[in-house]
C-alpha positions as YAML, in Angstrom:
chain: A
units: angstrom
residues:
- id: 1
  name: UNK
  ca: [-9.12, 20.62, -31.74]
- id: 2
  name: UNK
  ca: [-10.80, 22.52, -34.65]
- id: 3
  name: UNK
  ca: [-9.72, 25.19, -37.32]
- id: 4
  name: UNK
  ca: [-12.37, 26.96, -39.16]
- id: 5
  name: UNK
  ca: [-11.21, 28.68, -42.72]
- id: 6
  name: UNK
  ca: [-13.49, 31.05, -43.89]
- id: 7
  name: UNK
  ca: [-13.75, 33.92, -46.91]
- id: 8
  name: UNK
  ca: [-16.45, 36.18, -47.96]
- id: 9
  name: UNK
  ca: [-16.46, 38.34, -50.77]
- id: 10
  name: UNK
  ca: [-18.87, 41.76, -50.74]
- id: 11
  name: UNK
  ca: [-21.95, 41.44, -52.34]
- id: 12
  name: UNK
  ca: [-21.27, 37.74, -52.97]
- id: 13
  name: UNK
  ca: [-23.10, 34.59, -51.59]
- id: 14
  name: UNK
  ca: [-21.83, 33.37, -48.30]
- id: 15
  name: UNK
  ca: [-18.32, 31.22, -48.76]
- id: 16
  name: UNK
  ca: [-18.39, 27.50, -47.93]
- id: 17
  name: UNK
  ca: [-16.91, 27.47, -44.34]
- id: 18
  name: UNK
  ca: [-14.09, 23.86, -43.92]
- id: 19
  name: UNK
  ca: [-14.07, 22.94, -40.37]
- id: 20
  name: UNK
  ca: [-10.77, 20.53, -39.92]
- id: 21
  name: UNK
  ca: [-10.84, 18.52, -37.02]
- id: 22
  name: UNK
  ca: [-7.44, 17.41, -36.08]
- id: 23
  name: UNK
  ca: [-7.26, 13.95, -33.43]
- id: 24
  name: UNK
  ca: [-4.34, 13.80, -32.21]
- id: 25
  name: UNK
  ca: [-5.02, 11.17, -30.07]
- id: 26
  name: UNK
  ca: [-7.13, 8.31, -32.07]
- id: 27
  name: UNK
  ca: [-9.58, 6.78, -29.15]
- id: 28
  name: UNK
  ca: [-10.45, 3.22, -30.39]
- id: 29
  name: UNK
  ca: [-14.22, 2.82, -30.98]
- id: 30
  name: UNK
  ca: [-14.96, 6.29, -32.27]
- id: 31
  name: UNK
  ca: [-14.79, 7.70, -35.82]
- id: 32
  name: UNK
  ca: [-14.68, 11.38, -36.22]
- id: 33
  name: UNK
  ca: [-15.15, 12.88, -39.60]
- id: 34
  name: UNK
  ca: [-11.88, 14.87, -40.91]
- id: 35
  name: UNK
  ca: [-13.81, 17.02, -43.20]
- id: 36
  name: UNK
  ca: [-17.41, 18.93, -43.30]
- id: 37
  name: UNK
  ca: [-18.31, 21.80, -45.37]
- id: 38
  name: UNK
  ca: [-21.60, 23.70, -44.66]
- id: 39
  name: UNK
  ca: [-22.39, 27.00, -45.77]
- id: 40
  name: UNK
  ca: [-22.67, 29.94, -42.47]
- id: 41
  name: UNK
  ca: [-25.57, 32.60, -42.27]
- id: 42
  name: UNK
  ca: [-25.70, 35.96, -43.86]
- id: 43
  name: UNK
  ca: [-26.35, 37.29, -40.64]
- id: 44
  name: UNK
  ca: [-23.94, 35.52, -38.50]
- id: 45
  name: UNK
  ca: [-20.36, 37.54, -38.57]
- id: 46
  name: UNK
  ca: [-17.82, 35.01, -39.61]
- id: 47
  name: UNK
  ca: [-15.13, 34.75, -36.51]
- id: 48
  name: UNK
  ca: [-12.08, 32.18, -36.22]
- id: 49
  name: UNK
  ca: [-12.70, 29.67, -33.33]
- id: 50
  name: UNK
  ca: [-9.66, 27.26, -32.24]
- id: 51
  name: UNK
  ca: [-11.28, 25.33, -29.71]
- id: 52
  name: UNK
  ca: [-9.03, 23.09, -27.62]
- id: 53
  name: UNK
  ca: [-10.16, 19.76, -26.16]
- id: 54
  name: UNK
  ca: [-8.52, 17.73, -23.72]
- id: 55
  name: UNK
  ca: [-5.87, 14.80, -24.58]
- id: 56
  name: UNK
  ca: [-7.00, 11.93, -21.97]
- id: 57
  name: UNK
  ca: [-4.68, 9.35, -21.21]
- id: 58
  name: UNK
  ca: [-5.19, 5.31, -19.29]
- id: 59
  name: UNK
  ca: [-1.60, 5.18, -17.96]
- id: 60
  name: UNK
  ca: [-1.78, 2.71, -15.11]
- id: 61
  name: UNK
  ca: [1.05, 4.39, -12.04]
- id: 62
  name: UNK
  ca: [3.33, 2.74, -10.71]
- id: 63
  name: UNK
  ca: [3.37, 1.76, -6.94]
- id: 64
  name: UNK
  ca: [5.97, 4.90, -6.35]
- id: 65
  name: UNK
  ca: [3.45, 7.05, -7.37]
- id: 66
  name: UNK
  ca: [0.68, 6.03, -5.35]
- id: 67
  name: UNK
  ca: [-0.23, 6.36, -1.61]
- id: 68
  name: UNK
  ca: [-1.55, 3.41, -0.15]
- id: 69
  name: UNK
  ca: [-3.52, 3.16, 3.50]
- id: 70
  name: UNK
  ca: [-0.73, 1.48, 6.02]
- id: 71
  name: UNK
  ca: [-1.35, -1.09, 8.68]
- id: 72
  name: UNK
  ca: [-0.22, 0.28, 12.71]
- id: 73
  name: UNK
  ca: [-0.16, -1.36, 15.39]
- id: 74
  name: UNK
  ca: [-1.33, 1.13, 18.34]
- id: 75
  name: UNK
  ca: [1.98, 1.65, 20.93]
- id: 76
  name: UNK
  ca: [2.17, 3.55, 24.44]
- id: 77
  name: UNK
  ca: [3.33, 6.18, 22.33]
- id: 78
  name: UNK
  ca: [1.98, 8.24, 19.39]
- id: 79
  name: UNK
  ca: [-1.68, 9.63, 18.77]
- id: 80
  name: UNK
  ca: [-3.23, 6.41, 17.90]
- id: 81
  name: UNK
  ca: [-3.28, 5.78, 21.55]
- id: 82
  name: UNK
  ca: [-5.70, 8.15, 22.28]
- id: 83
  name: UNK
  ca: [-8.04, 6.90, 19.61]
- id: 84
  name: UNK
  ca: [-7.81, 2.71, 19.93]
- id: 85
  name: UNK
  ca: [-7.26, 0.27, 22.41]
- id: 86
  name: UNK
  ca: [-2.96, -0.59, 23.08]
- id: 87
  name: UNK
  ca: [-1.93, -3.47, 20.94]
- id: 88
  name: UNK
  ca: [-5.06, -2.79, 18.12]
- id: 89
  name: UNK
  ca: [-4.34, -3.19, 14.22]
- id: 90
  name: UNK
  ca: [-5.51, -0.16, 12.88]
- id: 91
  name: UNK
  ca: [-6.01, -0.12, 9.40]
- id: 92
  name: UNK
  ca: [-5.48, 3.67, 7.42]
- id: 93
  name: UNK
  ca: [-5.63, 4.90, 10.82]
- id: 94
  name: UNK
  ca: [-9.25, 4.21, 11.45]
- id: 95
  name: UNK
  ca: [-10.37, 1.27, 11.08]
- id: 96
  name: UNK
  ca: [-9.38, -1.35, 14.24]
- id: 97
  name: UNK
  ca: [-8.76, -5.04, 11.98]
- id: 98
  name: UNK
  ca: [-7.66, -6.74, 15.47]
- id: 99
  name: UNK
  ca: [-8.07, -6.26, 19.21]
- id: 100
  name: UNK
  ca: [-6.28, -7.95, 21.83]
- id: 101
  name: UNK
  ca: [-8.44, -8.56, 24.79]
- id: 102
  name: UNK
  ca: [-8.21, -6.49, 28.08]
- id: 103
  name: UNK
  ca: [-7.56, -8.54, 31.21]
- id: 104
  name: UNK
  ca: [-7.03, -7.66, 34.59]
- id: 105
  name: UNK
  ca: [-4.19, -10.02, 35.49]
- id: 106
  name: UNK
  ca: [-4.53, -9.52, 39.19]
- id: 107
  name: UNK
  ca: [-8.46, -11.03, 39.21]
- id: 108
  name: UNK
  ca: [-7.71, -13.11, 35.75]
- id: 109
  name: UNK
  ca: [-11.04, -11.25, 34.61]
- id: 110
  name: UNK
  ca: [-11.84, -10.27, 31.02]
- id: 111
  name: UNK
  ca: [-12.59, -6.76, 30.74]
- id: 112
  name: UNK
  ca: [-12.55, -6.91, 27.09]
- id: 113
  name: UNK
  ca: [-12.70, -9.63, 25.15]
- id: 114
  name: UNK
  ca: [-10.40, -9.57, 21.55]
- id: 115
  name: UNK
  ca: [-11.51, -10.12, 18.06]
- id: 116
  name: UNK
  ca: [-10.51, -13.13, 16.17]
- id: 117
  name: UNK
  ca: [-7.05, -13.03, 14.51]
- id: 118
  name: UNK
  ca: [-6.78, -11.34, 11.46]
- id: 119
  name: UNK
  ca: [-5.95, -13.20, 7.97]
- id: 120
  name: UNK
  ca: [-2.67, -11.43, 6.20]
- id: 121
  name: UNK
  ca: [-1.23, -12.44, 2.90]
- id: 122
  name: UNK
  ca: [2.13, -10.72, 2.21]
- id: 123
  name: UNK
  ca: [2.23, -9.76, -1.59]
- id: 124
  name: UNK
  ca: [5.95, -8.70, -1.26]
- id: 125
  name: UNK
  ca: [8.72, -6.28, 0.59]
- id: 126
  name: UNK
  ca: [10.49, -3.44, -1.11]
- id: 127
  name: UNK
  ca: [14.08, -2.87, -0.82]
- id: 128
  name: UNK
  ca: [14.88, -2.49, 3.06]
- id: 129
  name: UNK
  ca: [16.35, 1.00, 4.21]
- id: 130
  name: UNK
  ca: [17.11, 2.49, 7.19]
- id: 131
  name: UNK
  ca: [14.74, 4.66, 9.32]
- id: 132
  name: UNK
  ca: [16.10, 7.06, 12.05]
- id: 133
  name: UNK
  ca: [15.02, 6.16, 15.65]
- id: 134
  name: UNK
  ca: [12.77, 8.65, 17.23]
- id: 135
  name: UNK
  ca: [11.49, 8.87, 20.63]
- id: 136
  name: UNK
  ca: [8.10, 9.52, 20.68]
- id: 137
  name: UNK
  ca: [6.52, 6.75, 17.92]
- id: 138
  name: UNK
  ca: [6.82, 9.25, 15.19]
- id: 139
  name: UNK
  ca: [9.14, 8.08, 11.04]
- id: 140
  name: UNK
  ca: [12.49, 10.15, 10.97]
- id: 141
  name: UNK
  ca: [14.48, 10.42, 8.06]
- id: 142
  name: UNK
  ca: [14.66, 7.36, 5.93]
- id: 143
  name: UNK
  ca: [17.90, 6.01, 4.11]
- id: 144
  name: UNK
  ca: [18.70, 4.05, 1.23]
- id: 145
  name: UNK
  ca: [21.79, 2.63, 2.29]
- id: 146
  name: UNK
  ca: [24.23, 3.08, 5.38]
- id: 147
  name: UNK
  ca: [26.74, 4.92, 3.42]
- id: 148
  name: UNK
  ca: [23.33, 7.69, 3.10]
- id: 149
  name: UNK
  ca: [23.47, 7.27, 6.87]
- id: 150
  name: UNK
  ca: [26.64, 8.01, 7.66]
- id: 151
  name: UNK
  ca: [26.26, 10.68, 5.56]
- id: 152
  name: UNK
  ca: [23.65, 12.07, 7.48]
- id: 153
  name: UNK
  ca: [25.58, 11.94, 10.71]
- id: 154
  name: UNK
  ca: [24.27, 8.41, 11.72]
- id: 155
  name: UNK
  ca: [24.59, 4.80, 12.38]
- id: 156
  name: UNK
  ca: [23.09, 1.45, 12.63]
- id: 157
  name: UNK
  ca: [25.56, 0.23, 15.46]
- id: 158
  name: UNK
  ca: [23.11, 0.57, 19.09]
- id: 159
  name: UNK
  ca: [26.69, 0.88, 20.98]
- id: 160
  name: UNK
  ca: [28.57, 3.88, 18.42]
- id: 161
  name: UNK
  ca: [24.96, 5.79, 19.00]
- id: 162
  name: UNK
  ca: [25.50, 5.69, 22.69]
- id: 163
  name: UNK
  ca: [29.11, 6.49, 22.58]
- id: 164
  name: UNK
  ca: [28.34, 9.22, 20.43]
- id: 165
  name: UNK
  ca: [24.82, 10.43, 21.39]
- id: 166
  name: UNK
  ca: [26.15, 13.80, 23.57]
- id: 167
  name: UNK
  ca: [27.48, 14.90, 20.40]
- id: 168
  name: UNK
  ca: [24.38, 14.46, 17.98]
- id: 169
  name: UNK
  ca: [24.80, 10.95, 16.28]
- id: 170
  name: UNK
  ca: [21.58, 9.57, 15.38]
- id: 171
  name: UNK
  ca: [20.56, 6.07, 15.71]
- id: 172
  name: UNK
  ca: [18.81, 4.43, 12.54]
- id: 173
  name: UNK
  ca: [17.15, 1.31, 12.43]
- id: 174
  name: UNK
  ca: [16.06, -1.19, 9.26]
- id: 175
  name: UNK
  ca: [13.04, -0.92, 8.04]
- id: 176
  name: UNK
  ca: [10.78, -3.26, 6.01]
- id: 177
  name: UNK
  ca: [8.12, -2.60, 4.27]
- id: 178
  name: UNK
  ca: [5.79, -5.22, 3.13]
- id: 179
  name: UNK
  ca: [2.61, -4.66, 0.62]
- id: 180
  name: UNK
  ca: [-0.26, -7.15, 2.06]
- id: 181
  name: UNK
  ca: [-3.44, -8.31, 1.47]
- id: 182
  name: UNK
  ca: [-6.05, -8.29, 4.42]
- id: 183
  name: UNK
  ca: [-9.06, -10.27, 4.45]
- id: 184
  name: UNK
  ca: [-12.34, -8.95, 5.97]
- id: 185
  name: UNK
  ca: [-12.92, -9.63, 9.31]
- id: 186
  name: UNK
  ca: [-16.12, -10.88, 10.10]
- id: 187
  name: UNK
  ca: [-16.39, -7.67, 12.78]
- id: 188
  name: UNK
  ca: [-15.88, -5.16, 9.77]
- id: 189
  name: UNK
  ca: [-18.74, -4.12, 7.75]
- id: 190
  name: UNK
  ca: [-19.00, -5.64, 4.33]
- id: 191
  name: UNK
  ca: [-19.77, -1.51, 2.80]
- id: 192
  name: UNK
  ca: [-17.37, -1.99, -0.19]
- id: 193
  name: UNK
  ca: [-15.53, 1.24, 1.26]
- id: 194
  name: UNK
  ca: [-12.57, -0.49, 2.34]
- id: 195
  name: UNK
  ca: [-12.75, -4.44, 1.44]
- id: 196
  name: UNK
  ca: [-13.42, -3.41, -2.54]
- id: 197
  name: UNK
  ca: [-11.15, -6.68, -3.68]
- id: 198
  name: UNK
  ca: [-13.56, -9.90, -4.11]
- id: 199
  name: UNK
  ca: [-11.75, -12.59, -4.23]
- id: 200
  name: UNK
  ca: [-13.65, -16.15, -4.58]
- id: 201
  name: UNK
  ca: [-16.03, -16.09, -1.89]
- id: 202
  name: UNK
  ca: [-13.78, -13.08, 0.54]
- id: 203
  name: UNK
  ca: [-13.03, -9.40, 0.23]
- id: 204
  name: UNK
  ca: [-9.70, -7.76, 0.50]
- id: 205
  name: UNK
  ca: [-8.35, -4.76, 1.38]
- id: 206
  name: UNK
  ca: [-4.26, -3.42, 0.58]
- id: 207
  name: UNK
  ca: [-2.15, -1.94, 2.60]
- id: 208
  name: UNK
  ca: [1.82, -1.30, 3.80]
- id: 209
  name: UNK
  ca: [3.30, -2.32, 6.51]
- id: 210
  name: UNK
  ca: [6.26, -0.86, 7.89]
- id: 211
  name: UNK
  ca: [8.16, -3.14, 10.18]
- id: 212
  name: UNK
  ca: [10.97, -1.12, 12.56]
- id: 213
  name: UNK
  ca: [12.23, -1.85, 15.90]
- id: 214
  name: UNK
  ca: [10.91, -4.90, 17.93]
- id: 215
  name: UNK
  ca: [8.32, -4.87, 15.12]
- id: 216
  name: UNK
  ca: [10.44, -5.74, 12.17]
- id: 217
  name: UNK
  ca: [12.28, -8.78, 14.74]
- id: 218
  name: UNK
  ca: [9.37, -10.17, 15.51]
- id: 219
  name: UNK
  ca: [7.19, -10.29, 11.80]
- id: 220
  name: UNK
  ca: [9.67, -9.30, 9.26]
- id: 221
  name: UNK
  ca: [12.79, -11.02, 10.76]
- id: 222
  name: UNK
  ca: [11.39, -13.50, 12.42]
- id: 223
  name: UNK
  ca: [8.91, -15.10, 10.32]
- id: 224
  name: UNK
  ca: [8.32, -13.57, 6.87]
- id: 225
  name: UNK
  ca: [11.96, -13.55, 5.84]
- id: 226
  name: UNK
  ca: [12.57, -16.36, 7.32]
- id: 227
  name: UNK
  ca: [9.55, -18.18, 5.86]
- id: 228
  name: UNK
  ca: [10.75, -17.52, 2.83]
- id: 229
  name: UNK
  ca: [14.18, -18.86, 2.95]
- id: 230
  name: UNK
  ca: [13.88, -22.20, 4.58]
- id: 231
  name: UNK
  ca: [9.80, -22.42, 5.65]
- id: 232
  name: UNK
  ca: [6.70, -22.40, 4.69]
- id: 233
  name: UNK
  ca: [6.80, -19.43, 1.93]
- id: 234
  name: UNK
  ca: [9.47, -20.90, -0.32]
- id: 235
  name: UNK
  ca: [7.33, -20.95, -3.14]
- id: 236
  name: UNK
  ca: [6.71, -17.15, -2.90]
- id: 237
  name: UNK
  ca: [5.56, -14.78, -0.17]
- id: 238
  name: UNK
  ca: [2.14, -14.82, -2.04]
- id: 239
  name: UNK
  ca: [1.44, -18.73, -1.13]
- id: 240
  name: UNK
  ca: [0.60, -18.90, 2.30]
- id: 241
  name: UNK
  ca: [-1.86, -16.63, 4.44]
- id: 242
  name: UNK
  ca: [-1.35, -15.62, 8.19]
- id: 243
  name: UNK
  ca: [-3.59, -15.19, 10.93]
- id: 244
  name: UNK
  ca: [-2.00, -12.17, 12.81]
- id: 245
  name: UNK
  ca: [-2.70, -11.23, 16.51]
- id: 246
  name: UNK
  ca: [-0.81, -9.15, 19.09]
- id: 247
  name: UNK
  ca: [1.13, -9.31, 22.47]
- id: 248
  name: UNK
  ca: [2.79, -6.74, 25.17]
- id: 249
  name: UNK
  ca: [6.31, -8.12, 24.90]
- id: 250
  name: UNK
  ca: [8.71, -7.04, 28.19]
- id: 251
  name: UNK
  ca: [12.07, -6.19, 27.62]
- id: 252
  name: UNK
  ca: [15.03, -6.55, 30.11]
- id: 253
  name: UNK
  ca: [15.98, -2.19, 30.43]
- id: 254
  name: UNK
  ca: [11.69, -2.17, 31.86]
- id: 255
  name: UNK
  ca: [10.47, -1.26, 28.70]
- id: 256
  name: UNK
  ca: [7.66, -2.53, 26.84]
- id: 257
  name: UNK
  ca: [6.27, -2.80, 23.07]
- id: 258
  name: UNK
  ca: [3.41, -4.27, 21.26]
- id: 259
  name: UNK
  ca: [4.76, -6.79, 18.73]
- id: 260
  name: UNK
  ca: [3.42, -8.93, 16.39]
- id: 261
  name: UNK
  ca: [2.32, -12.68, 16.43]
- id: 262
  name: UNK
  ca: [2.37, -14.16, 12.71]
- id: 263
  name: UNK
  ca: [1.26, -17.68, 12.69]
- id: 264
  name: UNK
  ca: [0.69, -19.67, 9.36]
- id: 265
  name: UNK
  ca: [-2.87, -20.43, 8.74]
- id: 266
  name: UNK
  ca: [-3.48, -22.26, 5.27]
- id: 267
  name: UNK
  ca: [-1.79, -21.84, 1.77]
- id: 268
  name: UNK
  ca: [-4.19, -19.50, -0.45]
- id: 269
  name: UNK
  ca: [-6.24, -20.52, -3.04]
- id: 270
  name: UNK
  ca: [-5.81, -20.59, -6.32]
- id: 271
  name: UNK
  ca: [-8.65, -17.23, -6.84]
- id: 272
  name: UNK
  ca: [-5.66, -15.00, -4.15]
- id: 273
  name: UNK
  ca: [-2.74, -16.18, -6.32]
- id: 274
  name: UNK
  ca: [-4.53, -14.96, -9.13]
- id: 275
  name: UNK
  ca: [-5.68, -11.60, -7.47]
- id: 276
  name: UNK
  ca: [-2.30, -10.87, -6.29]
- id: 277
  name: UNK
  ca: [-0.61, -12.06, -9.56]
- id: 278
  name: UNK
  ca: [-3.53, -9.44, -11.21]
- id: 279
  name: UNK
  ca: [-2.13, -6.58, -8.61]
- id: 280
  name: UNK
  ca: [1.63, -6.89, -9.02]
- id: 281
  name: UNK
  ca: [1.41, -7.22, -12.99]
- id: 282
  name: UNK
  ca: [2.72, -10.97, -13.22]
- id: 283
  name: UNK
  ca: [2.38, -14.19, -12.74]
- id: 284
  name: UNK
  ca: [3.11, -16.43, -9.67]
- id: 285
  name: UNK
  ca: [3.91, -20.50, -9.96]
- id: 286
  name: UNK
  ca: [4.13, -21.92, -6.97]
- id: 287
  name: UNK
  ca: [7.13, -23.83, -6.42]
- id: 288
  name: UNK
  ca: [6.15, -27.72, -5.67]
- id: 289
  name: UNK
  ca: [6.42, -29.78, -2.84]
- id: 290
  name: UNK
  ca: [9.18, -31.33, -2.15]
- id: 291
  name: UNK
  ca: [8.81, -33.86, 1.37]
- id: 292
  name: UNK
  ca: [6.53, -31.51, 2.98]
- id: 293
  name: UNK
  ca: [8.53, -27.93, 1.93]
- id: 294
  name: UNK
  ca: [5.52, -26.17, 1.55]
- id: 295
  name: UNK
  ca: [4.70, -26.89, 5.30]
- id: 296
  name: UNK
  ca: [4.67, -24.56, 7.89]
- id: 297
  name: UNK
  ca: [7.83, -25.11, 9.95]
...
């Protein structure tokens, strides 16, 4: 920002014109003079200019204020269906990471042959909530806690919600969302559009992945959480990558749902702990071995 003071007196030589420049935000590297004096023009009418500049900040966001792409898995349901193959990873909604192959069970012949597994590191879960059940594939309302869903006319209990159904109670289910790391499969072109993470010798992409349903049993539940606790991951989610696949999983009422199959693949090198200690802001120490801990159970 600049002030220009000026005064002229008839008949008398132009006045020395001060131009103050005020910084009020000092940028490290540049030096700005605080002070020049120049004479103006006879011919040029003085005027007062106040010029305003912009004030640029670097303020790095936090993840709440962010929107990051989210990993889906592709149901009977919803309007990735009519985009991507049943049981496909979909990455931001476009991009297919993994998919299953299609076979004709009555011949036993491949129609479609699936892509090789796909390599997940989980970086972490925020705080589980509660997501309300609806038909159809699509989020309902979320919840912080179950006192915010009883407050909201729901439950969690599968039994109250059927008791209660005919007179509006809504059903709400946990959900778990979990920020990974997903390394380029060899099908997925190496454009730096969507893999823009090198990491040692690999690329990377980020993404959440909200776990609900027969989805959050079968990854979140099943393995990640309890990985953690008494597996493979008790040195941190962070330490061990997964090679992640698909399968049509029948349930007992005749229903059926795509779920997850998380297998451990190998711990991660030293270059992902240090990527992933770069994105979260921190550091990560393993925890040692102790008679195989660090093992996949």
């Amino acid at each position: 920002m600049a002030e220009v003071v000026f005064g002229k007196k008839e008949g008398a030589a132009p006045a020395p014109v001060t131009e103050v420049v005020k910084t009020p935000t000092p940028v490290e590297g540049v030096t700005v003079d605080s002070k020049n004096t120049y004479s103006v023009p006879a011919t040029i009418a003085p005027a007062v200019v106040a010029p305003r500049g912009l004030v640029l900040g670097d303020t790095v966001p936090s993840f709440d204020q962010i929107i990051l792409p989210r990993l889906n898995i592709v149901q009977g349901v919803g309007k990735l269906k009519d985009s991507f193959p049943q049981g496909a990873l979909i990455y931001n909604q476009q991009l297919p990471i993994f998919t299953p192959p299609d076979i004709d069970h009555q011949s036993g012949n491949i129609r479609r042959a699936g892509t090789p597994p796909v390599v997940i590191t989980v970086l972490g879960f925020r705080p589980t909530r509660y997501v309300e059940r609806v038909i159809g594939g699509s989020r309902g309302q979320i919840c912080n806690t179950e006192a915010e869903v009883r407050a909201s006319g729901g439950t969690t209990d599968w039994n109250e919600h059927k008791l209660k159904e005919s007179s509006g109670m809504k059903l709400f289910q946990l959900l778990a969302e979990a920020l990974v790391a997903i390394e380029r499969p060899a099908h997925c072109a190496d454009d730096d559009s969507v893999f823009v993470y090198p990491v040692g010798d690999k690329k990377f992409a980020l993404a959440l992945w909200g776990m609900k349903g027969s989805v959050y049993t079968a990854a979140a539940k099943r393995v990640f959480q309890t990985q953690r606790a008494i597996g493979c991951l008790r040195g941190g989610y962070p330490t061990m990558n997964f090679n992640v696949t698909t399968r049509l999983e029948k349930w007992p009422n005749g229903n059926s749902s795509w779920i997850p199959i998380c297998l451990p693949f190998h711990k991660s090198t030293p270059e992902v702990i240090a990527f992933v200690a770069d994105v979260l802001g921190g550091s990560i120490t393993p925890a040692p071995a102790a008679g195989g801990a660090e093992e996949a159970e």
